[in-house]
C-alpha positions in Angstrom: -1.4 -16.7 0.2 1.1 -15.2 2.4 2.8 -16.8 5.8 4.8 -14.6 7.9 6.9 -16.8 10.4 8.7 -15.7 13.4 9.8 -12.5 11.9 12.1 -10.3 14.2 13.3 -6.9 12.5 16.4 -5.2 14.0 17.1 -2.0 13.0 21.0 -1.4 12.0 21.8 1.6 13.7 21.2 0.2 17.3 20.2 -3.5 16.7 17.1 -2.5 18.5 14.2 -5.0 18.1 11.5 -3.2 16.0 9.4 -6.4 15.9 9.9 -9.9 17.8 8.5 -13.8 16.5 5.7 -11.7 14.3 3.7 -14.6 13.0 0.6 -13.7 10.2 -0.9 -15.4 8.0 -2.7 -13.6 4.8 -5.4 -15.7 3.2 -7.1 -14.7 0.1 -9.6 -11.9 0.6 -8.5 -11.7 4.3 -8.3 -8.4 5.9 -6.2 -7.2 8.9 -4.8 -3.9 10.6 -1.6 -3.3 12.1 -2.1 -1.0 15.1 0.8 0.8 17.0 2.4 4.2 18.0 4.7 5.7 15.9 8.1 4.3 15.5 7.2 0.4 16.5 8.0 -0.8 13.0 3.9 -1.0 11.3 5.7 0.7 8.2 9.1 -1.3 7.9 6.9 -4.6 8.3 4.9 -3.4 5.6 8.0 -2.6 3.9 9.4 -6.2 4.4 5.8 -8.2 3.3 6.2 -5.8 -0.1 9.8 -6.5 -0.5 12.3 -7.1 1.4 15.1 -5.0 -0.3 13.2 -2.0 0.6 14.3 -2.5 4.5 17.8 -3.6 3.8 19.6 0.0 4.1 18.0 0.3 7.3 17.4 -3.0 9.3 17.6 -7.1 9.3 15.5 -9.2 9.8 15.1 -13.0 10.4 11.9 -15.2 9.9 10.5 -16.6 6.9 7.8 -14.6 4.7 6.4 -17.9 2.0 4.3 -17.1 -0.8 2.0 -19.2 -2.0 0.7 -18.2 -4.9 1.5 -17.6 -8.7 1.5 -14.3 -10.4 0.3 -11.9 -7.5 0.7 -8.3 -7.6 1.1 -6.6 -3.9 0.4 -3.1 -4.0 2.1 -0.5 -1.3 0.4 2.8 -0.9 3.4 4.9 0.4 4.9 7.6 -2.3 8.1 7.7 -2.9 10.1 10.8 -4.3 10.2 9.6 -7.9 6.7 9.7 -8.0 6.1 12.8 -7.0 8.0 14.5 -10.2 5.8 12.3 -12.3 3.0 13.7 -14.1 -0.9 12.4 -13.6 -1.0 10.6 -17.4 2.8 8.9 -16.6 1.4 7.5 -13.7 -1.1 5.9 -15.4 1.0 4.9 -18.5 0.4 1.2 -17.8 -3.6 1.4 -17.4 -5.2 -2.1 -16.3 -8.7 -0.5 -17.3 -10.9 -2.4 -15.0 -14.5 -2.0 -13.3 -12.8 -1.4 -10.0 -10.8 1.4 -11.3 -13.8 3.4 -13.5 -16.1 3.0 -10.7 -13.3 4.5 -8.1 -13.1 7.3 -10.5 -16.2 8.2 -10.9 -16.4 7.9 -7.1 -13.7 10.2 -7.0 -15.3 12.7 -9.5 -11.9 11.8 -11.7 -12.9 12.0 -15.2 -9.8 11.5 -16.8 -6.3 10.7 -16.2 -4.9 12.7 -18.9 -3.1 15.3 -16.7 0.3 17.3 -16.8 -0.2 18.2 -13.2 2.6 16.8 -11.1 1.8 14.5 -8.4 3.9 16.3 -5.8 2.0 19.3 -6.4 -1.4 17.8 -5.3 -3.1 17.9 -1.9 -2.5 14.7 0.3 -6.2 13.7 -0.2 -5.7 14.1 -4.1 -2.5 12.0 -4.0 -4.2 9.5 -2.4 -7.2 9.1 -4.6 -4.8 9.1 -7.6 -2.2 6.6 -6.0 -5.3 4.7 -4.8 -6.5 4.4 -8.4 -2.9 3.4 -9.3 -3.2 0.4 -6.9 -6.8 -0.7 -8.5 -5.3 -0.4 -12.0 -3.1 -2.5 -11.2 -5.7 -5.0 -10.3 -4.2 -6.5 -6.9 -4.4 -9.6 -5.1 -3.1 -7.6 -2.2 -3.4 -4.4 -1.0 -1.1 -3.2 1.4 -2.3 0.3 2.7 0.4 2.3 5.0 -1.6 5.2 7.2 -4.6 5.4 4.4 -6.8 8.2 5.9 -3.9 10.5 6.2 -4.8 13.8 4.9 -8.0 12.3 3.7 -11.3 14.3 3.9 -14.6 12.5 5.6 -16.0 12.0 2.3 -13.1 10.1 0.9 -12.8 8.1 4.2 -16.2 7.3 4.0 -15.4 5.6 0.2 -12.4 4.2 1.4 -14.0 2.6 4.3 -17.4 1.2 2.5 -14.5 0.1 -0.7 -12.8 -2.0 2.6 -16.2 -3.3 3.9 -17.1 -4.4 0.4 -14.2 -6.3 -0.1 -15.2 -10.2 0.2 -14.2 -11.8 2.8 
């Protein structure tokens, strides 16, 4: 589905290699990790495999990223600021009511998405399940999860690990 092919990323500020002839390839129902210390470039390549405008303020990169596939939706996990002033019922204004999503709710102990709360103002393990019930909404072919037990009780890392085993592969 995806083909990552000798990406390097530079960052702009120093031209300082953040990644060198990355090569990946994403196959349907395939699952992978990225693994690193902080500041080696895990988010930015996550960044560039989303969309590759969201790196350009910040670093280059060179290397081929093919997709082959018609009409996939990749989902990225991180929360941006404009999200955070947005109530729980705009999140969800474009509702893909799915299986995936009731049963992650009811997982969740969610029982409705009608909300006036404001994202910013939840915990990071409530953000998470909400943004994570975003992402199944959505119904995704890919899910691309940046640092996805951050601020995540065991309870909820238990669900999201046993969602991630369950995932065919």
């Amino acid at each position: 589905m995806i083909e990552i092919k000798n990406i390097t990323i530079y960052t702009k500020k120093d031209s300082r290699a953040l990644i060198q002839d990355f090569n990946l390839s994403i196959q349907r129902e395939g699952k992978f990790a990225i693994i690193g210390e902080e500041g080696n470039g895990k988010s930015t390549l996550l960044e560039l495999i989303y969309d590759e405008h969201l790196i350009s303020d910040y670093c280059t990169y060179e290397g081929k990223i093919i997709r082959k596939y018609l009409f996939i939706r990749i989902s990225f996990s991180g929360t941006n600021g404009e999200e955070k002033q947005m109530t729980i019922i705009d999140f969800f204004k474009e509702n893909n009511w799915n299986k995936g999503l009731l049963k992650a709710m009811d997982d969740f102990g969610i029982e409705s998405l009608v909300s006036e709360k404001k994202i910013g103002f939840l915990s990071g393990g409530e953000r998470f399940k909400y943004r994570f019930l975003q992402l199944l909404a959505l119904d995704p072919d890919v899910l691309l999860l940046e640092e996805p037990t951050n601020d995540l009780d065991i309870q909820t890392m238990e669900w999201l690990e046993v969602f991630i085993q369950k995932t065919t592969t």
